[in-house]
C-alpha positions as CSV (number, residue, x, y, z in Angstrom):
1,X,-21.2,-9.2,-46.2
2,X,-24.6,-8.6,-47.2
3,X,-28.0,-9.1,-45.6
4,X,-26.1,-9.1,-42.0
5,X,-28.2,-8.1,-39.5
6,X,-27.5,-5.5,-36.8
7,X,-24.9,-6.7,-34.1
8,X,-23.5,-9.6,-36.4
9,X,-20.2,-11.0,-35.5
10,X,-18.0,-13.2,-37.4
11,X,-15.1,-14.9,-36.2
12,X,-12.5,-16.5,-38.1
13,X,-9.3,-17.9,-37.9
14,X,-8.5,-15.9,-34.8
15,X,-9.8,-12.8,-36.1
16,X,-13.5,-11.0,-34.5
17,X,-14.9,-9.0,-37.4
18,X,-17.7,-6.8,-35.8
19,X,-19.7,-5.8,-38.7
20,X,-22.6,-3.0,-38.1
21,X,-25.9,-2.7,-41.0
22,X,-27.8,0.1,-40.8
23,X,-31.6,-0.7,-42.6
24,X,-31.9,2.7,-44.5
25,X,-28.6,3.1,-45.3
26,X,-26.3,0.2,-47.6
27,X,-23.6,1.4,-45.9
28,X,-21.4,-1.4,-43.9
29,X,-18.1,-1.1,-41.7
30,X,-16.7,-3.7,-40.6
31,X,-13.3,-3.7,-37.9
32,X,-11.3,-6.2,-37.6
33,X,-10.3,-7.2,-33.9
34,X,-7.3,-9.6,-33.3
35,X,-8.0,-11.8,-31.0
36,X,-4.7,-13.3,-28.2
37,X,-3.7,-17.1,-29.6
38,X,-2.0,-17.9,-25.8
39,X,-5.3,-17.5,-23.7
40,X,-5.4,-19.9,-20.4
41,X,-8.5,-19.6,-18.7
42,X,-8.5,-19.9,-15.0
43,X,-11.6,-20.9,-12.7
44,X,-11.1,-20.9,-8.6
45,X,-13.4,-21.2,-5.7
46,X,-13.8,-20.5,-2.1
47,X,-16.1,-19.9,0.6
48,X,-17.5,-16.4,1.9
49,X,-18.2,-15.7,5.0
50,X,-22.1,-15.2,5.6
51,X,-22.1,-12.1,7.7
52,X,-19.1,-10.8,5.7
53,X,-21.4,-11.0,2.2
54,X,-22.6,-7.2,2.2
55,X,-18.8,-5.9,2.9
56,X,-17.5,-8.1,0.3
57,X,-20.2,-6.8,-2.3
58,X,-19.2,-3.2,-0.9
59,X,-15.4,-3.6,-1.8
60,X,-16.2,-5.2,-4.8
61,X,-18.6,-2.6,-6.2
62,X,-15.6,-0.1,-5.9
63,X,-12.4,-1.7,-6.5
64,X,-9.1,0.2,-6.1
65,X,-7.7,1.4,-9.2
66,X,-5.0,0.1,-8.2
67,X,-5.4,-3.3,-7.7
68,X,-7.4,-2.9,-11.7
69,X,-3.8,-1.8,-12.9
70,X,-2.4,-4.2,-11.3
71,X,-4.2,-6.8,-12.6
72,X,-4.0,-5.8,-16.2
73,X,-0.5,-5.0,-15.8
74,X,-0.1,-9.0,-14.6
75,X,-1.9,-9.9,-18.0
76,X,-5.0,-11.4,-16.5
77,X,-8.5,-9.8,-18.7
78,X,-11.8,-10.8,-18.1
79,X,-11.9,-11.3,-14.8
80,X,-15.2,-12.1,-12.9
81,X,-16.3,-13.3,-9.1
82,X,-19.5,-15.0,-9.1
83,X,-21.5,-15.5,-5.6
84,X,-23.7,-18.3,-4.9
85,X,-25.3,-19.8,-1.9
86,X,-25.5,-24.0,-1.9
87,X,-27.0,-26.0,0.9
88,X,-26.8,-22.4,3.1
89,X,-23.0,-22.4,2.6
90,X,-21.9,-19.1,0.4
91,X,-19.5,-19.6,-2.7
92,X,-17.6,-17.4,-4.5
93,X,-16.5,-17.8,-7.8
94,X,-13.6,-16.5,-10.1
95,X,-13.1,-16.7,-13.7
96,X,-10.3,-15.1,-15.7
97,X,-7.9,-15.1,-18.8
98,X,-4.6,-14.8,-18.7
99,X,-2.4,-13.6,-21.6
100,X,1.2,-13.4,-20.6
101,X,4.4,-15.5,-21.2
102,X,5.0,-16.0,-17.2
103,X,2.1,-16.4,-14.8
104,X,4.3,-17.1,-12.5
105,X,6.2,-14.1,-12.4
106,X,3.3,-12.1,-13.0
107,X,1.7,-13.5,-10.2
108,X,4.7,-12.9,-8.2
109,X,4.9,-9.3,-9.8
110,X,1.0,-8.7,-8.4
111,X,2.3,-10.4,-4.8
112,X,4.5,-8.1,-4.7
113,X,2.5,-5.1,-5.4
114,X,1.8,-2.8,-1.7
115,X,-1.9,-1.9,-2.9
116,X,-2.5,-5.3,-4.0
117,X,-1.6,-6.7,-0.5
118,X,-3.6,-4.0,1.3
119,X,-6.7,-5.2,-0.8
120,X,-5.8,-8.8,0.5
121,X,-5.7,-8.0,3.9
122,X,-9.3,-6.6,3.5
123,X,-11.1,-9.2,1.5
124,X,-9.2,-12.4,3.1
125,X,-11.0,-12.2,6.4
126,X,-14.3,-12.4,4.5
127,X,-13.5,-15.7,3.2
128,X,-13.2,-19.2,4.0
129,X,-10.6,-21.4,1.8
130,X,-11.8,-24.9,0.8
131,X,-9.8,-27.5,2.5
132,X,-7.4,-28.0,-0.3
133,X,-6.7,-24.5,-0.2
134,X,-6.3,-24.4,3.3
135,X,-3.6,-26.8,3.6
136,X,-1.6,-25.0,1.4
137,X,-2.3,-20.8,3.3
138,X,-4.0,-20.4,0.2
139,X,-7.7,-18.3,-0.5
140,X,-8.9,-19.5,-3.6
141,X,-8.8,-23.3,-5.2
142,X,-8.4,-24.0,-8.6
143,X,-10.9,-25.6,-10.7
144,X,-10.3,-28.1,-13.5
145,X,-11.9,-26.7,-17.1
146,X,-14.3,-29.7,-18.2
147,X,-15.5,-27.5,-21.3
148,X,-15.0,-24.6,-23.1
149,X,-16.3,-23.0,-26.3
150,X,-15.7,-19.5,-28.4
C-alpha cells in the first residue's frame, strides 16, 4: 500500500479498505469495512405540492427519531429525497438501499409503526402522486434502475 495518497479507497471483492497516509509520517492504517452482498436499490417519484414546498423542507430538516429508527429497523440505509422543479411542476425524489431478507414484511413492519403513520399523515397532504401511483392510493412511484455503478 505505498505511495497512497490521503483519502484513498480501495474496494475489492466486496470489501472497502479505507486506507489513510500521513506525508511526514510512513505510518499507514488501513480498516477493513465489509460491505452487504443483498443490496436492492430503490428509486420512487412523486409530485409536491408548490405552496406546501417550505413545510415539506421544514419536516424534513428535523425528522422524528422515530420514523429514523424505524426506517433502519426496516433495513432500508442510504435513504435520500431529492427536489426538483420541471416545466413549473415540483418533483420529489427518493433513493434508498435496502438490506433485509423481506421487504415486504419490513414494509409492512414500518406500516404498522404509530409514529411512522403520524409522519404520513403530515407529509401526504404535501404531495401529489403520479397517476400510476394514484390508481393504486399510493404516494410514491417506483422507478426502473437503467444504470448503476460502485
Amino acid at each position: 500500500m505505498k505511495n497512497l495518497k490521503k483519502g484513498f479507497l480501495i474496494i475489492s471483492a466486496g470489501l472497502l479498505l479505507l486506507t489513510s497516509c500521513n506525508q511526514s509520517s510512513k505510518t499507514e492504517t488501513a480498516t477493513a469495512v465489509e460491505t452487504p452482498k443483498n443490496v436492492k436499490r430503490f428509486g420512487s417519484v412523486t409530485g409536491l405540492k408548490p405552496d406546501q414546498i417550505a413545510y415539506y423542507k421544514k419536516l424534513h430538516a428535523a425528522v422524528w427519531p422515530g420514523v429514523q429508527r424505524k426506517i433502519t429497523e426496516c433495513n432500508i440505509h442510504n435513504y435520500s429525497i431529492y427536489l426538483k422543479e420541471i416545466d413549473h411542476k415540483f418533483y420529489l425524489f427518493s433513493y434508498f438501499e435496502y438490506t433485509g431478507k423481506d421487504f415486504e414484511a419490513d414494509m409492512k413492519k414500518m406500516a404498522s409503526d404509530t409514529t411512522t403513520q403520524r409522519w404520513w399523515k403530515e407529509t401526504a397532504p404535501t404531495q401529489l402522486p403520479l397517476p400510476d401511483a394514484a390508481a393504486k392510493n399510493e404516494t410514491w412511484s417506483s422507478m426502473e434502475e437503467v444504470f448503476h455503478q460502485n
